[in-house]
C-alpha positions as CSV (number, residue, x, y, z in Angstrom):
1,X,0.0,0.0,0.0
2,X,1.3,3.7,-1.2
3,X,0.5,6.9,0.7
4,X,1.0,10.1,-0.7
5,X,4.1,11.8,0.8
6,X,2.5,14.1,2.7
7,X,4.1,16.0,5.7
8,X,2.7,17.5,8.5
9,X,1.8,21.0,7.4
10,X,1.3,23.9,10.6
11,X,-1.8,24.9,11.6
12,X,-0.6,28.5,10.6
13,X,-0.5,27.8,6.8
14,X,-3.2,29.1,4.9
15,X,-5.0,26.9,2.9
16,X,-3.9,27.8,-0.3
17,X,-0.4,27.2,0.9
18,X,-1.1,23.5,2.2
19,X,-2.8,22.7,-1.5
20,X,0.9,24.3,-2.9
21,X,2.5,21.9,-1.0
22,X,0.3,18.9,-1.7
23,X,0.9,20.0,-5.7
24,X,4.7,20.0,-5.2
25,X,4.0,16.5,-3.8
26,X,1.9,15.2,-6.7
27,X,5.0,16.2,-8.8
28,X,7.6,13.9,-7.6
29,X,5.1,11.1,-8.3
30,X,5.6,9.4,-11.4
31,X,2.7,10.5,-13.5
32,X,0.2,8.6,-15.4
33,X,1.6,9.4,-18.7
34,X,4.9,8.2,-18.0
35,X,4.0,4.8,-19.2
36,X,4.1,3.4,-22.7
37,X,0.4,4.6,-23.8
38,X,1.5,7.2,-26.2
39,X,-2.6,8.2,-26.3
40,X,-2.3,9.9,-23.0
41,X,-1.2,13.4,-23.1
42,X,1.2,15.3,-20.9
43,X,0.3,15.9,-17.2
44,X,1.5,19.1,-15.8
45,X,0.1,19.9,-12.4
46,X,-2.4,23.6,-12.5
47,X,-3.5,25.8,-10.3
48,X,-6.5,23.8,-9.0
49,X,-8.9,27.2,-9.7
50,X,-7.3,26.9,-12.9
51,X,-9.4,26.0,-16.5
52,X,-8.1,22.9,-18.1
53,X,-9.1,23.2,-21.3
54,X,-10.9,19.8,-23.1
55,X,-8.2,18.4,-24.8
56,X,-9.2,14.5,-24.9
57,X,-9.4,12.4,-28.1
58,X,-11.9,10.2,-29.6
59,X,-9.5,7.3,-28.4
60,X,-9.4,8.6,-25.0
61,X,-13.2,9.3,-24.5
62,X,-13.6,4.8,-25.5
63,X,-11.1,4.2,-23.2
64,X,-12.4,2.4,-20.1
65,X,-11.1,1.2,-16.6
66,X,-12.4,-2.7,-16.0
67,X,-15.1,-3.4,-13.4
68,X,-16.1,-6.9,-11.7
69,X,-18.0,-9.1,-15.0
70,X,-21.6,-8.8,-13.4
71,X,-21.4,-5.4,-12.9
72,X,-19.3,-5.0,-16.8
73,X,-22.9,-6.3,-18.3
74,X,-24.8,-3.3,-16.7
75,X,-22.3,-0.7,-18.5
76,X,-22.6,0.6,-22.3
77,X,-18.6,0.4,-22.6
78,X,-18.4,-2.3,-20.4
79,X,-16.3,-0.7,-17.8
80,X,-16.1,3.4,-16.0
81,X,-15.2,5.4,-19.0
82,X,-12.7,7.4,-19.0
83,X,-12.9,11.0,-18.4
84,X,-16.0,10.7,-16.7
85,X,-17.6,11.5,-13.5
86,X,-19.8,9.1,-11.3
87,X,-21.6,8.0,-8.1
88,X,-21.8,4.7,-6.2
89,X,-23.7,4.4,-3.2
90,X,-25.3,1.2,-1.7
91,X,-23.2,-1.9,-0.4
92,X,-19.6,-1.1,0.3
93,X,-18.9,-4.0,-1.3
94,X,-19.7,-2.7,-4.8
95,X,-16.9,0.6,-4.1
96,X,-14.4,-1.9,-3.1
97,X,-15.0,-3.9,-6.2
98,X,-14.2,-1.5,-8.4
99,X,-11.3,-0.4,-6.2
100,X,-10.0,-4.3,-6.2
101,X,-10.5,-4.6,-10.2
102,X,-9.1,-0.9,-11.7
103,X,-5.6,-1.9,-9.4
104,X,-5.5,-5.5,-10.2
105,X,-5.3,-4.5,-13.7
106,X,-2.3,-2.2,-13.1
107,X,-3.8,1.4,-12.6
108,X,-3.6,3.7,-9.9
109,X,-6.6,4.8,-7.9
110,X,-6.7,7.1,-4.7
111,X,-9.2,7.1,-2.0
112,X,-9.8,10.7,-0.4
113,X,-12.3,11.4,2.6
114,X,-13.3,7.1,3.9
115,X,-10.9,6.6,6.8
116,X,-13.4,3.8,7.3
117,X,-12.9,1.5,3.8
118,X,-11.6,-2.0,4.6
119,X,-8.7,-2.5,2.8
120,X,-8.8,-6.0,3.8
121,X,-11.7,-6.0,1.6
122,X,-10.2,-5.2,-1.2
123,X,-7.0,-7.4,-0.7
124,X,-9.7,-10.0,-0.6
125,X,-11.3,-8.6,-4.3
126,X,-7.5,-8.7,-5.6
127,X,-6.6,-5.6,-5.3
128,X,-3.0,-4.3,-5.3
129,X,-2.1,-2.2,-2.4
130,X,1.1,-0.6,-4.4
131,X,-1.4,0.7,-6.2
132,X,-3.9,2.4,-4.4
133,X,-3.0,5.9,-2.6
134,X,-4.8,7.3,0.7
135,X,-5.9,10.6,2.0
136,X,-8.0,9.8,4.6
137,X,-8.8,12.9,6.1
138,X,-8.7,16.1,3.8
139,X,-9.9,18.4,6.7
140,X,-12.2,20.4,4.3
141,X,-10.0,20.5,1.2
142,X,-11.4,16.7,-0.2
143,X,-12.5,18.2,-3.3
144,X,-9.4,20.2,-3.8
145,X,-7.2,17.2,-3.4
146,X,-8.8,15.1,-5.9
147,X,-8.5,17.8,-8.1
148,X,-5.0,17.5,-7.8
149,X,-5.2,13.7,-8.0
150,X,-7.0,13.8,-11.1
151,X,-3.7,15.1,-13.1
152,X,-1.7,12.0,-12.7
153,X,-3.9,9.0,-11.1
154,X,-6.2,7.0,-13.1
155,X,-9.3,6.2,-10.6
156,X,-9.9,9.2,-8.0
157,X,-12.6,8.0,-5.2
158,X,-14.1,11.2,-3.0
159,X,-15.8,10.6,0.2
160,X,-18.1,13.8,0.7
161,X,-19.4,12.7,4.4
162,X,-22.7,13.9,3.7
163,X,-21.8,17.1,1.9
164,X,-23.4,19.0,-1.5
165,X,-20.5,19.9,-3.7
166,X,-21.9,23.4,-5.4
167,X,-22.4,22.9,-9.1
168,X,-19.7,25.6,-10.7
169,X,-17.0,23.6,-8.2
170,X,-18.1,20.3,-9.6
171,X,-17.9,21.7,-13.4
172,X,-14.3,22.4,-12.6
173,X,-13.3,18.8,-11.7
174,X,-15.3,17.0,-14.2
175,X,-13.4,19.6,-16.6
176,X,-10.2,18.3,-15.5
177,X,-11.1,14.6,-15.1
178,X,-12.4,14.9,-18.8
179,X,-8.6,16.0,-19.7
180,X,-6.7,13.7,-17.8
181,X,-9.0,10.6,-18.9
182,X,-9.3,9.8,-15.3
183,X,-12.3,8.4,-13.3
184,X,-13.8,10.2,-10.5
185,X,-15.8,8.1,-8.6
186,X,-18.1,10.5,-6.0
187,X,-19.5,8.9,-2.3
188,X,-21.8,9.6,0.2
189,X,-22.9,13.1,-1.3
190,X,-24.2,15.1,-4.0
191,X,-22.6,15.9,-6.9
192,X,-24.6,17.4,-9.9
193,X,-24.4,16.0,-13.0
194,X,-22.6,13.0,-12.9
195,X,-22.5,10.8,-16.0
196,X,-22.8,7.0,-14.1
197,X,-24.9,6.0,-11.3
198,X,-24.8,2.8,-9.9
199,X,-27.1,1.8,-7.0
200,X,-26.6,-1.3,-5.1
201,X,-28.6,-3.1,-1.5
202,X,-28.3,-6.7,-0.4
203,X,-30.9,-9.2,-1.5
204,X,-30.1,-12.6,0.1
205,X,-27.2,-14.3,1.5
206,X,-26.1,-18.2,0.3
207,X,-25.1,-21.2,2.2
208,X,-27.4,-21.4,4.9
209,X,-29.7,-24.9,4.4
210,X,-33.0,-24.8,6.6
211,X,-31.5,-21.8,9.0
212,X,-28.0,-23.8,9.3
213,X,-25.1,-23.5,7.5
214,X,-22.1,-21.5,6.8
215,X,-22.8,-17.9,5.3
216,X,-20.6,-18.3,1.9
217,X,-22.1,-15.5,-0.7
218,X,-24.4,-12.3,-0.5
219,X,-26.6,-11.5,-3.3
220,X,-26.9,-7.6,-4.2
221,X,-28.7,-6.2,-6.5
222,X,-27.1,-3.5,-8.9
223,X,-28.5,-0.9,-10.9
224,X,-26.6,1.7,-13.3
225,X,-28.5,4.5,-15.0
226,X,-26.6,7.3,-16.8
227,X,-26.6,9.6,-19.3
228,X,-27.6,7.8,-23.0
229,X,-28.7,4.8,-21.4
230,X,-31.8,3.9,-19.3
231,X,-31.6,2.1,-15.7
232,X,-30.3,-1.5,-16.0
233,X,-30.5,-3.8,-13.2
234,X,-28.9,-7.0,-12.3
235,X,-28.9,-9.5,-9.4
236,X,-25.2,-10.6,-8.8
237,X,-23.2,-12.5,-6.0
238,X,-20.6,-12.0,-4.0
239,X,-18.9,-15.1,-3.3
240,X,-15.9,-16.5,-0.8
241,X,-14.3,-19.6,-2.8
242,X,-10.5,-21.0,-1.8
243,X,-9.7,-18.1,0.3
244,X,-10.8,-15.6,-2.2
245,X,-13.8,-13.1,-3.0
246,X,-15.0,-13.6,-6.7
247,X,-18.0,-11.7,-8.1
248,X,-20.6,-14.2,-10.2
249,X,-23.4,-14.5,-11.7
250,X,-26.4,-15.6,-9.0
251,X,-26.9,-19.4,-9.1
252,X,-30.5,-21.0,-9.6
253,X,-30.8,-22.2,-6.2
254,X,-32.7,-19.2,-4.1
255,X,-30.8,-17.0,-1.6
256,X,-31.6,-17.0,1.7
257,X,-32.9,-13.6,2.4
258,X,-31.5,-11.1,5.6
259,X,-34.6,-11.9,7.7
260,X,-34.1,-15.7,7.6
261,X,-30.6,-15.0,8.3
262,X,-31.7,-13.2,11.0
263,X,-34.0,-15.4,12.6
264,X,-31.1,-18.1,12.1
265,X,-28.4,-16.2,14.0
């Protein structure tokens, strides 16, 4: 697991003076286009106030970061597009999937705002640790800081803790993760005008055989909706097999819904 070399900053800094240094940081980190895509163009770090002008490709725009399969079939491109803004809320287990499958295919993601988000979890899902950078407490600049992010990390997920992000802030980020073909993936908020939604709550559990049994899968049902695509929804599973959590398709035999689990515990 990678952290973001940050250093304590005093409490006498301003604030505009704490995001200088975090952009200072961001620029010793190898960038995203430092790799052999030749697609990608050229990050240099802005001013985060600063217009970044739309300068993404047709190529760019197709490009896509890989979700879990049951979840893929929901999606028009079959993955979170590039360049593109959107909102998960629901199961945890759904974030984390994403998480686990955009680093297990060798991409960088950072998660900003969720002190809370099991990284065991995600180890379980396959992610990549090495991979994933945390912020876990922004103190008021979360929005700011995956601004930043957005210049040279491929998947940026923002915890808002509740919070309305005003609509001319959120044009400014979209704006700049529509240049850097990155993914901003928005939580526990609102955030106007995002292009994905995806939805998710638990529908049954598997394993359990007449109230006895080992829990070994939950069943959640998805839905996506976005923009140029109607609401899609999907029952999927969640399943432990050989030390391992794999997402599947839901078997024919019926789950075993939270109340009978319930009355079973």
């Amino acid at each position: 697991m990678s952290e973001l070399p940050l250093t304590p900053v005093p409490d006498a800094l301003s604030k505009a003076e704490k995001l200088d240094q975090l952009r200072r940081k961001m620029a010793a980190i190898p960038a995203r286009s430092d790799s052999t895509d030749p697609a990608m163009p050229a990050v240099m770090l802005r001013s985060v106030d600063e217009p970044t002008p739309i300068v993404a490709t047709a190529q760019t725009a197709l490009r896509t970061l890989p979700v879990p399969a049951p979840i893929a079939d929901l999606l028009p491109r079959g993955g979170l597009a590039r360049g593109t803004v959107a909102s998960v809320a629901g199961a945890t287990s759904v974030l984390v999937g994403l998480l686990a499958s955009v680093t297990a295919s060798g991409s960088h993601a950072a998660v900003i705002g969720m002190p809370d988000l099991s990284l065991l979890a995600a180890i379980e899902q396959g992610a990549d640790l090495s991979k994933i950078a945390l912020v876990p407490t922004p103190k008021g600049t979360a929005v700011e800081v995956a601004a930043i992010l957005l210049d040279g990390i491929d998947l940026v997920i923002l915890g808002l803790s509740g919070a309305a992000v005003p609509p001319s802030r959120a044009r400014a980020v979209v704006a700049r993760a529509r240049s850097k073909g990155a993914v901003l993936l928005v939580v526990d908020g609102s955030w106007d005008g995002v292009d994905l939604r995806i939805e998710s709550q638990v529908a049954g559990y598997t394993g359990l055989d007449d109230r006895r049994g080992r829990v070994t899968g939950v069943q959640l049902d998805v839905a996506a909706a976005g923009k140029g695509f109607q609401r899609r929804t999907r029952r999927m599973e969640l399943r432990s097999d050989s030390g391992s959590v794999a997402w599947r398709t839901v078997p024919t035999v019926p789950a075993t819904d939270a109340a009978t689990l319930r009355a079973a515990l």
